[in-house]
N, C-alpha and C positions, 0 to 999 in steps of 0.2 A: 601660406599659413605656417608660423611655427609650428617645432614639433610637439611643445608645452601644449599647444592650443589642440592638434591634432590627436594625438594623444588623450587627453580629457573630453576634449570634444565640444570646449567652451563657445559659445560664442560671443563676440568678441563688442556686443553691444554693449553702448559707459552711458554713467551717470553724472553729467559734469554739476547737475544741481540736484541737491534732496535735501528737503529741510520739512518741519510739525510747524503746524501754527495751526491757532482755533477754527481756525477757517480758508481756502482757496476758493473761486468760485473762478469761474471765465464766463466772460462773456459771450452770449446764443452769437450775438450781429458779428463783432470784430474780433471774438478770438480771444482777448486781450485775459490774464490772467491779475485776480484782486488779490493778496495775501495780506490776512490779518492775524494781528496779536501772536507771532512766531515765538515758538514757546523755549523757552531759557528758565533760570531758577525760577520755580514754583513753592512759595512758602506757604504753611497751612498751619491751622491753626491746632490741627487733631487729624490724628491716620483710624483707620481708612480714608482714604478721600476720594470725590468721584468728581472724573474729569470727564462731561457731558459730552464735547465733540474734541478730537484730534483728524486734523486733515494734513494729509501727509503727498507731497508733492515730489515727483519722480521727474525729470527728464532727461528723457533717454532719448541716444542715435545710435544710429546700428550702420553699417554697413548691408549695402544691398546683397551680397549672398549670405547675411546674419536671417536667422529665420524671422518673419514677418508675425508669426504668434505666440514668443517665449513664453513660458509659466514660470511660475517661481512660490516665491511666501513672502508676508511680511511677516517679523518675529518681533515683539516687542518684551522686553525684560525690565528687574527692577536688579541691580547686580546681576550675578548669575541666574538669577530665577527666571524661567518663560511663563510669564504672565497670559500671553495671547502668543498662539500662531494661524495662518490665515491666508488660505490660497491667490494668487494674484497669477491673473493671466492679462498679457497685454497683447495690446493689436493695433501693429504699426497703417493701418489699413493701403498695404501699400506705398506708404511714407517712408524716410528713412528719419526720423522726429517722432516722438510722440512725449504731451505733457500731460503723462498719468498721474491723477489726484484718485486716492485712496481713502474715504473715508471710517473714522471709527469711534462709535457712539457710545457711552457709558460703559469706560474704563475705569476699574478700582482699582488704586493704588495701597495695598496695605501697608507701607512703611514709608519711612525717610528713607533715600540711598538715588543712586544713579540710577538714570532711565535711559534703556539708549532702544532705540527702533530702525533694525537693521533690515534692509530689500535685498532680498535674496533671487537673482533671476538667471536660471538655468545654471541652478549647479553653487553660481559665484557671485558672493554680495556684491553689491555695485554701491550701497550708499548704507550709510549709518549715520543716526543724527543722536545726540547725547546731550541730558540736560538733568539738572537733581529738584530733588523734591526733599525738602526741611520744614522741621519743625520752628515754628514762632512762635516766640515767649510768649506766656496767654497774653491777654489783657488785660490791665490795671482799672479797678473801679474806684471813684475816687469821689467821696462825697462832701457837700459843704454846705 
């Protein structure tokens, strides 16, 4: 172990995928993971706006003397602002893999600006995902 590592005391589990979409589900029988509608610019028509489901997908490997039960948070921001933060504990259950799906249900966005939702685990973010929320010119009523 480096000395950076020993010192903090990090360990040393990555995130080589983390991304939001409206939805992740995996399958009970084969495992298999579905990801729908991955969320990128979101236009709206008027702020506040409420984002009914964000499912937020982690996967993480660790190394076998990485601890088996990190904790951490998820923080999600609009700019600078912390909109939600939000304990997360994971359990490799003995694995050195694990595809942790994090769900999160009626989120209000009050502005236009940058949204980014950062995983925080043991200590040291491992993944952050970034995407904006803008205003759409209203709509035009147009009669004849």
């Amino acid at each position: 172990m480096a000395l950076a590592e020993m010192r903090f005391g990090v360990a040393m589990i990555e995130c080589p995928i983390f991304l939001c979409a409206e939805g992740v589900s995996r399958d009970s029988e084969t495992g298999s993971l579905t990801i729908y509608n991955v969320l990128e610019d979101i236009q709206a028509e008027g702020f506040p706006i409420l984002i009914q489901r964000v499912a937020v997908l982690a996967m993480l490997k660790r190394d076998a003397s990485d601890p088996g039960h990190p904790s951490g948070e998820l923080v999600l921001k609009l700019g600078e602002t912390v909109l939600q933060r939000a304990p997360v504990s994971s359990n490799f259950q003995e694995k050195l893999k694990l595809r942790q799906i994090i769900k999160v249900n009626g989120l209000v966005v009050p502005s236009p600006g940058i949204f980014s939702v950062s995983f925080i685990l043991e200590g040291r973010q491992l993944g952050e995902f970034t995407f904006t929320f803008t205003s759409r010119s209203p709509a035009t009523v147009q009669t004849t």
